[in-house]
C-alpha positions, 0 to 999 in steps of 0.5 A: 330659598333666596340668598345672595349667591356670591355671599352664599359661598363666601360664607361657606369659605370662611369661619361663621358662627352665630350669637345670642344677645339679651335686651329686656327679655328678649333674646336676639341671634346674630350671625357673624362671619370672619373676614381675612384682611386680604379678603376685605376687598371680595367681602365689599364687593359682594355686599355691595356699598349700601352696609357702609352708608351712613358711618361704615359698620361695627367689627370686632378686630382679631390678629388677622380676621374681622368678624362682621355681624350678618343680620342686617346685611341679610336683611338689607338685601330682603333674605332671611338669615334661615335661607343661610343655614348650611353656612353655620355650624350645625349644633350653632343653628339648632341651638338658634332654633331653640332659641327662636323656639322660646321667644315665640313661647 
């Protein structure tokens, strides 16, 4: 299992979850994590300054937390979201291997 360390236990610190969004059929999970404003500065500094090229990143603004979608972060440093498992919900991850599960259907 390869993960970004220092990520790893960031994600374990903090509130994460995963979602499901549909485009013609087929299903896409996307896992987020919420980010406190004071924490802001240790989250760029994990994931490095290559997510902020070209424009920055979407984010979903709460009363003191941003959430941040994972996947290309993830992806961008060549892990695979499974290698993060254990920083999810249990329930929210057996439900994204169901998920999973049906698009190979």
């Amino acid at each position: 299992m390869e993960v970004n360390a220092d990520l790893y236990d960031f994600l374990k610190e903090n509130e994460t979850g995963l979602y499901t969004k549909e485009f013609n059929r087929n299903k896409t999970v996307y896992a987020y994590v919420h980010v406190y404003f004071n924490s802001l500065s240790e989250f760029a500094e994990i994931v490095g300054s290559h997510p902020f090229d070209e424009g920055g990143m979407q984010v979903t603004m709460f009363e003191s937390t941003i959430a941040i979608e994972l996947n290309d972060i993830i992806d961008g440093d060549g892990h695979y979201l499974s290698s993060y498992k254990k920083c999810f919900n249990e329930y929210d991850w057996e439900q994204y291997e169901k998920q999973i599960e049906e698009m190979e259907r």
